[in-house]
C-alpha positions in Angstrom: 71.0 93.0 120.7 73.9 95.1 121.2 74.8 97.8 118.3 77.2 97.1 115.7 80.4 99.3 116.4 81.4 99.3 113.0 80.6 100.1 109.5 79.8 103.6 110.2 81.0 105.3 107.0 78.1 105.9 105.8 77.0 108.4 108.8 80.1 109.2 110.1 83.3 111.5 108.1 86.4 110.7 107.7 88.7 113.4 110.4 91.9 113.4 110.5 93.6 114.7 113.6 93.9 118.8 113.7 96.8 119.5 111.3 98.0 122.8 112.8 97.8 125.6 110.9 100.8 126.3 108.1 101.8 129.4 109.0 102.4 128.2 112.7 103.9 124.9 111.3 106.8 126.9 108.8 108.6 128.2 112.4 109.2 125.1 113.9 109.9 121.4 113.4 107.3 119.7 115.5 105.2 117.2 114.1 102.3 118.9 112.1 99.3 116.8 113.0 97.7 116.4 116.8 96.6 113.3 118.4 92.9 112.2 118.4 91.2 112.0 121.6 90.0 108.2 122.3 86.3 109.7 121.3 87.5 110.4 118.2 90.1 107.4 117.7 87.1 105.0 118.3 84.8 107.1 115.7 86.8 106.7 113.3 87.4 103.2 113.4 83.8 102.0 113.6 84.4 103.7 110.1 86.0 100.8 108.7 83.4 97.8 107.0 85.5 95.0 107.9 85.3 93.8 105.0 85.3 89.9 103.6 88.8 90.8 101.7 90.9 93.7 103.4 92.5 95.3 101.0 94.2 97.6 103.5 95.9 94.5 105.1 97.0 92.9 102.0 98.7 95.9 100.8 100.6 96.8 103.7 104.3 95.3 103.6 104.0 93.7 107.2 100.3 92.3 106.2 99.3 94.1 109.7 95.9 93.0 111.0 94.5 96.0 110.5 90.4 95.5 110.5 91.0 93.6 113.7 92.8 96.4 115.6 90.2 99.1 113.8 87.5 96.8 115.4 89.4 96.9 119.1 89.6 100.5 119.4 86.0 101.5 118.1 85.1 99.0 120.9 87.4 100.9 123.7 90.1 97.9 124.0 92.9 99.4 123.1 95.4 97.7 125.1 94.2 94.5 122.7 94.6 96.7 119.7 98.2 97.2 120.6 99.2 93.8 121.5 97.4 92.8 118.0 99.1 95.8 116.2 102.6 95.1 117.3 102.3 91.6 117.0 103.2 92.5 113.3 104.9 95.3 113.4 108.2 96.5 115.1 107.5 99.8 115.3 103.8 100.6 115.0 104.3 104.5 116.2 106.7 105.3 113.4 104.4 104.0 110.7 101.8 105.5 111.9 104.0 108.8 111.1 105.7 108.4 108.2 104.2 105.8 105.6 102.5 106.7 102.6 99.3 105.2 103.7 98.0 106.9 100.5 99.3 104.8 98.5 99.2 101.7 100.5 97.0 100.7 104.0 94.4 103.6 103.3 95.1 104.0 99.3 93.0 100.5 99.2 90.6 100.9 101.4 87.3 99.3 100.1 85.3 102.3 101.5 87.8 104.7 99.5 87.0 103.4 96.6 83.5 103.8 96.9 84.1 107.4 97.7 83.4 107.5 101.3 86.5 108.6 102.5 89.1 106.0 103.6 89.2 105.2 107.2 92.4 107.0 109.1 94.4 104.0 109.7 97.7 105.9 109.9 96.4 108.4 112.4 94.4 105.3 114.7 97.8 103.5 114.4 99.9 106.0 115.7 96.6 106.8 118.4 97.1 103.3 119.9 101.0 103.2 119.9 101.0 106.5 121.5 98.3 105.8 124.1 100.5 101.9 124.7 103.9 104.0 125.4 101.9 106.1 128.4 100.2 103.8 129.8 103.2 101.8 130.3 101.4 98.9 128.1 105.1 98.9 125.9 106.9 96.2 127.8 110.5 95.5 128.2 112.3 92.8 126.2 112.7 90.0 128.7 113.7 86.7 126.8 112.4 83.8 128.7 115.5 81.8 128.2 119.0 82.8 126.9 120.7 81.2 124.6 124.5 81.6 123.3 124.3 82.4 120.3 125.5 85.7 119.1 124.7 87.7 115.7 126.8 91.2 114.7 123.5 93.5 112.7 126.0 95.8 111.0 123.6 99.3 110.4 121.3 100.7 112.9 118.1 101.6 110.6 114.6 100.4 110.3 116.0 96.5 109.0 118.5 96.1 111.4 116.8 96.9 114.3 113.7 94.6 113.5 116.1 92.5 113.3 117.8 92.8 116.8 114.6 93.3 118.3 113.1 90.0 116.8 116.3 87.9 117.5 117.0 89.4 121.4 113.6 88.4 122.3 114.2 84.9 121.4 117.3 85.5 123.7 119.8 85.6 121.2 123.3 88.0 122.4 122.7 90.6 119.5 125.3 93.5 118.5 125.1 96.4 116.3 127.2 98.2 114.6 126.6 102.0 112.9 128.9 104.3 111.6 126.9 107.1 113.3 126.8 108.1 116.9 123.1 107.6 117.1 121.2 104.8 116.2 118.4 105.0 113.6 119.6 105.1 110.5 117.2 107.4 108.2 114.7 107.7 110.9 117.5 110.0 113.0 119.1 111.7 110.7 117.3 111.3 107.0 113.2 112.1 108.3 112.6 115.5 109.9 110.7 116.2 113.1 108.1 117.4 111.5 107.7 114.3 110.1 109.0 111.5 112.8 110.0 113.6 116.4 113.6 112.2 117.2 112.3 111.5 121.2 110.0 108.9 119.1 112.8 106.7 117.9 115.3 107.1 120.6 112.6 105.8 123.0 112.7 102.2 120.9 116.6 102.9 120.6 116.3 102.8 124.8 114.6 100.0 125.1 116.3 97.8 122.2 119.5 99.1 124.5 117.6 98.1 127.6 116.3 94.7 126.5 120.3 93.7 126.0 121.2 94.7 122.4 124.5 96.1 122.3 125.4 99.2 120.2 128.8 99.5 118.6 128.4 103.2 117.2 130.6 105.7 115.5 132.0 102.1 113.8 132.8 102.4 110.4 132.9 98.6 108.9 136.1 98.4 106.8 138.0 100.9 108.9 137.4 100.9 112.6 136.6 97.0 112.4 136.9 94.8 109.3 133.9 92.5 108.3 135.6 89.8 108.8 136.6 90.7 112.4 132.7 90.5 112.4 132.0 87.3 111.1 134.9 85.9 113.2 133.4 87.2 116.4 129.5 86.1 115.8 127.7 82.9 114.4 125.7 84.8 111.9 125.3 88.1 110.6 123.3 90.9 109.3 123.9 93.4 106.8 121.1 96.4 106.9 123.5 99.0 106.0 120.8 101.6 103.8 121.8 102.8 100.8 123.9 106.5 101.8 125.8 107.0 98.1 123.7 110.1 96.4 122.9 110.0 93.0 125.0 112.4 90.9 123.7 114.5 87.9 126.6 115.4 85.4 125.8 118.6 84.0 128.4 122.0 83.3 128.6 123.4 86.3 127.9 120.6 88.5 130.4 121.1 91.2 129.7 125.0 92.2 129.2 125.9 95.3 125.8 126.0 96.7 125.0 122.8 95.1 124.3 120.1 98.1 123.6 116.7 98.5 120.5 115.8 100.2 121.8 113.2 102.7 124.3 115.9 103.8 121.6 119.0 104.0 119.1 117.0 106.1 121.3 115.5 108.3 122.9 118.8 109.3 119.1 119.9 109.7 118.4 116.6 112.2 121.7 117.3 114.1 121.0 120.7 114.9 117.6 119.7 115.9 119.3 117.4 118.6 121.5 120.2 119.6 124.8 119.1 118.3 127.7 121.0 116.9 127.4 121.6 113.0 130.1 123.5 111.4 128.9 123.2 108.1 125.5 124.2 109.4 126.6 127.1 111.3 128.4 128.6 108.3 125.6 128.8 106.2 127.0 126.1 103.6 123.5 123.8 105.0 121.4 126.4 106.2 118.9 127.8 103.9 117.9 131.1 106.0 117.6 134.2 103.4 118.4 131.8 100.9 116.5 131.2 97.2 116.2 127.5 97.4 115.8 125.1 94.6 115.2 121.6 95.2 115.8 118.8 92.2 113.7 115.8 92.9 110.5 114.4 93.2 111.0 111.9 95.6 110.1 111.6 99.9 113.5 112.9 100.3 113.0 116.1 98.3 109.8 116.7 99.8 111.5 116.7 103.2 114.4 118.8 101.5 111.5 121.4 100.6 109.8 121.5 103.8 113.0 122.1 105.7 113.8 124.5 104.0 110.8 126.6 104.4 111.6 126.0 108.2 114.8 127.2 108.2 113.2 130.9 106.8 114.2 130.5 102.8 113.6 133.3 100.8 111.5 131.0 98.5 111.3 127.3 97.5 110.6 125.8 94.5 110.9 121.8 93.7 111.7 121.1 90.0 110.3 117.5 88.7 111.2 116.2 85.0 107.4 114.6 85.3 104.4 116.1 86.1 102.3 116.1 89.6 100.3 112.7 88.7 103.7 110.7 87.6 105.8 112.2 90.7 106.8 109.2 93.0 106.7 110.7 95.9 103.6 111.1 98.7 100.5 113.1 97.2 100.2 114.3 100.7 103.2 115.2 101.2 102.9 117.3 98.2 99.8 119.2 99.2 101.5 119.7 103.1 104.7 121.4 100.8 102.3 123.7 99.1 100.3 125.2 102.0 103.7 125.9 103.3 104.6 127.9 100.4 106.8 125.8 98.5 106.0 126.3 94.5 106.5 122.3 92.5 107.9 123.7 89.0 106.4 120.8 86.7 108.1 119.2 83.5 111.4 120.7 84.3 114.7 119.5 84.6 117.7 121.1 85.2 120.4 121.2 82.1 123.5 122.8 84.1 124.3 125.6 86.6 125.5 128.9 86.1 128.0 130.5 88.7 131.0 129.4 90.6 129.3 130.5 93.6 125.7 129.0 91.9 123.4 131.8 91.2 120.9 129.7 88.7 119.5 126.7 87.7 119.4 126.2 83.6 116.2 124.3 83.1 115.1 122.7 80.4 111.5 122.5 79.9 109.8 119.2 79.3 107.1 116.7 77.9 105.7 113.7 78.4 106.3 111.4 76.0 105.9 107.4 74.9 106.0 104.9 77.7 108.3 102.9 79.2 108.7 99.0 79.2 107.0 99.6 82.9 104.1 102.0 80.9 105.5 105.1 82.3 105.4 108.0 80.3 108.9 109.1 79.7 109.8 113.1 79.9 111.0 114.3 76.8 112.9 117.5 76.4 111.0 120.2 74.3 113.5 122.1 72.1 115.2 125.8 72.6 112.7 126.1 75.6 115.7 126.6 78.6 115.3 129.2 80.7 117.1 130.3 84.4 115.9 129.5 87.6 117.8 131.2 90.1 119.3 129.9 93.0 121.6 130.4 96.0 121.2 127.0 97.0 120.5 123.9 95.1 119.9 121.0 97.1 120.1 117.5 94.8 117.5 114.7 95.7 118.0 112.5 93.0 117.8 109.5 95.5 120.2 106.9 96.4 122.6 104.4 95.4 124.4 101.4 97.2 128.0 101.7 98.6 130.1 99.2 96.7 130.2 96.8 99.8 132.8 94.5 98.5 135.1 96.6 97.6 134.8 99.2 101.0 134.6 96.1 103.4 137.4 94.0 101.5 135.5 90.8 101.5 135.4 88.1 98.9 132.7 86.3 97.7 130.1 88.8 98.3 127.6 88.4 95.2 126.2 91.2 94.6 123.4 92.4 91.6 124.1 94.6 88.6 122.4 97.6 90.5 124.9 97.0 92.8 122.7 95.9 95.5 123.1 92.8 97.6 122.0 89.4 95.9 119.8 87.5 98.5 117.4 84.8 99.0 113.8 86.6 98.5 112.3 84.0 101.1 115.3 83.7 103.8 117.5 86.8 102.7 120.4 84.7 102.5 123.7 85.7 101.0 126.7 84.2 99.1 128.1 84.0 102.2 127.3 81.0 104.5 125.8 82.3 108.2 125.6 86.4 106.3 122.4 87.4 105.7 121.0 91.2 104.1 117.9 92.8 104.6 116.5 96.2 103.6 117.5 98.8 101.2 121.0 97.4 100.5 119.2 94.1 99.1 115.6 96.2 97.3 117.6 99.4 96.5 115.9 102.6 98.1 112.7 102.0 99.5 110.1 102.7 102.3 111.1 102.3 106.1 108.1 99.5 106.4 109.7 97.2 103.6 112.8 97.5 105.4 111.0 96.6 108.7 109.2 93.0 106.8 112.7 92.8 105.6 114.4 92.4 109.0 112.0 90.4 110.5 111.9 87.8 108.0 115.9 87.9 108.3 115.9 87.5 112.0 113.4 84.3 111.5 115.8 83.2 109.1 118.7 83.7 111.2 117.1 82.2 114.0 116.8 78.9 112.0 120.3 78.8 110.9 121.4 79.1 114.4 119.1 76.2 115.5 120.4 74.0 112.5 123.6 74.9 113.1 123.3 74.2 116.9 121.7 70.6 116.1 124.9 69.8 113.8 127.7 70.9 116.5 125.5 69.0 119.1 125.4 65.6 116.9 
């Protein structure tokens, strides 16, 4: 009777790929974990118990297969545990990278909870996706048959190019349209290499291009094209813009200089990274070299705001967070990779104002946790004649993000949107207001993780696909 490949938790460790050492990680922006070998991609999958309920799979936005695929590569079939993995999933590789499988795939893993160690899914994700794109297992979009419909995906992030890649393989004639000369969205010019190298995206980018999806770029909707022109031009579309408008703290001294928006800091960053021309980088107004850094936040985006910035040879970091280290939203691991880097996460803090009209300080105001919420969080309270100065040369906001007010940018009526501003759709279809206009992603959920967005825009391209069929039946009757 041949062994059981699995369930071998109990004997075997969780390993995570090598993370490379932190000094060696602070000079550069390469990603900071290795790849396993397949020895030791196939260990740690026989890890996982396949058990009766997966908790993993049922907590992952896409609802990926993921005991099956764990099962595939401790047995050595990994071109099966790709097919299976990205049956699901648009872009298996970039999960692999940059999800908080803490707190979702690996955060309930049954063999976690009984303190074995959860099994690497993240890592064994991003093994097989790797291992699929050099062995030439990633195939070309090829529709079997074409068909004449046409859809206009207006924003080139994680939703919108589920989307197209879902809708061009059923043959559909797909264009998008991005107000930046790359596509990507968030994943080019919001994530760092460290966290997601750029050659990682523009490879799906060149294939989505290759497969017959059109890119529009450098379009701004509204100016260089109206949305109507859109509408007129395709039978349905998409609206995956992101959400790009920063949150804004009003405090004295809020418009010094020195102060800088996230979006704008980590962009520069990504550009330079890709070798383009950044003024504002180059003059040192987004460059934190020799600089002491202070980061407001305590989301994704200001851990990648901190990490940067140790990168880009700060004089010293710190992160200030009105909560404390078990309320902060963003990834616990993210957190600990900040700290061996040398960032310091200032607690119960937040700022009150600025001093300087070049900034020079922070004025904090130290805080508490007080009663909860009406979702049960403990709300941070301000504790009395407690201030004190943080100083700064550089204060870089991450307070998240905000929706554009669509409408009113694009000029189009009938739009409904919600009182956060966001996009009302269908939960199920993703259906506007607007007959044939569908939204997906974080202009419909407000800012959220690149895998909702990915569910998001694959259950919009079903949709869509439907619509067109209807639509198709009608004109044909």
């Amino acid at each position: 009777m041949a062994e059981n490949p699995m369930l071998k938790f109990v004997t075997v460790p969780r390993d995570m790929p090598e993370k490379r050492d932190a000094a060696a990680r602070r000079s550069d922006f390469d990603e900071i974990y290795g790849e396993y070998a397949r020895e030791k991609a196939e260990e740690q999958a026989s890890r996982c118990s396949q058990c009766g309920v997966p908790y993993c799979q049922s907590h992952c936005p896409l609802h990926n297969n993921i005991p099956d695929w764990l099962l595939l590569t401790a047995e050595g079939r990994l071109r099966e545990a790709y097919e299976i993995s990205q049956a699901t999933n648009t872009f298996p590789e970039i999960c692999g990278r940059i999800c908080p499988q803490d707190r979702l795939c690996e955060g309930n893993c049954v063999i976690e909870q009984s303190g074995h160690g959860t099994v690497t899914i993240g890592s064994v994700e991003k093994y097989i996706t790797d291992t699929a794109w050099e062995e030439g297992w990633v195939q070309p979009i090829r529709p079997a048959t074409e068909r004449p419909e046409s859809v206009g995906i207006i924003g080139a992030g994680p939703g919108g190019l589920a989307a197209a890649d879902r809708l061009r393989r059923a043959g559909v004639q797909v264009t998008v349209y991005d107000r930046y000369d790359r596509g990507g969205g968030l994943m080019t010019y919001g994530i760092p290499g460290f966290k997601l190298e750029k050659d990682v995206v523009m490879k799906r980018m060149d294939q989505l291009q290759d497969g017959g999806v059109e890119f529009v770029l450098n379009c701004n909707v509204g100016e260089d094209i109206s949305f109507d022109a859109i509408r007129g031009k395709h039978d349905s579309v998409l609206i995956a813009t992101g959400v790009y408008k920063s949150r804004e703290l009003q405090a004295p001294g809020s418009g010094a200089d020195g102060i800088v928006r996230a979006i704008d800091y980590l962009t520069a960053s990504n550009r330079k990274g890709f070798g383009d021309d950044v003024p504002e980088f180059d003059s040192g107004e987004l460059d934190a070299d020799g600089k002491r850094v202070v980061v407001i936040g305590g989301g994704d985006t200001a851990m990648d705001c901190v990490r940067t910035a140790i990168r880009q040879g700060a004089e010293s970091v710190k992160c200030l967070y009105r909560r404390d280290r078990a309320n902060m939203p963003g990834s616990q691991r993210e957190v600990a990779n900040a700290e061996e880097e040398g960032v310091e996460f200032v607690w119960l803090s937040a700022p009150r104002g600025f001093r300087g009209e070049e900034v020079d300080g922070v004025i904090v105001s130290r805080m508490r946790l007080g009663a909860p919420d009406a979702t049960g969080r403990q709300m941070p309270e301000e504790i009395e004649d407690a201030d004190y100065v943080e100083e700064a040369d550089m204060v870089i906001m991450a307070l998240g993000f905000e929706p554009e007010d669509l409408p009113a940018l694009w000029g189009v009526e009938g739009l409904e949107v919600t009182r956060w501003g966001t996009i009302k759709a269908d939960f199920r279809t993703h259906a506007t207001s607007l007959p044939g206009v569908y939204a997906a992603g974080d202009i419909v959920r407000g800012a959220s993780l690149v895998v909702w967005a990915i569910r998001d825009g694959r259950e919009a391209a079903d949709a869509m696909l439907d619509y067109l069929s209807a639509s198709a039946k009608v004109a044909a009757e």
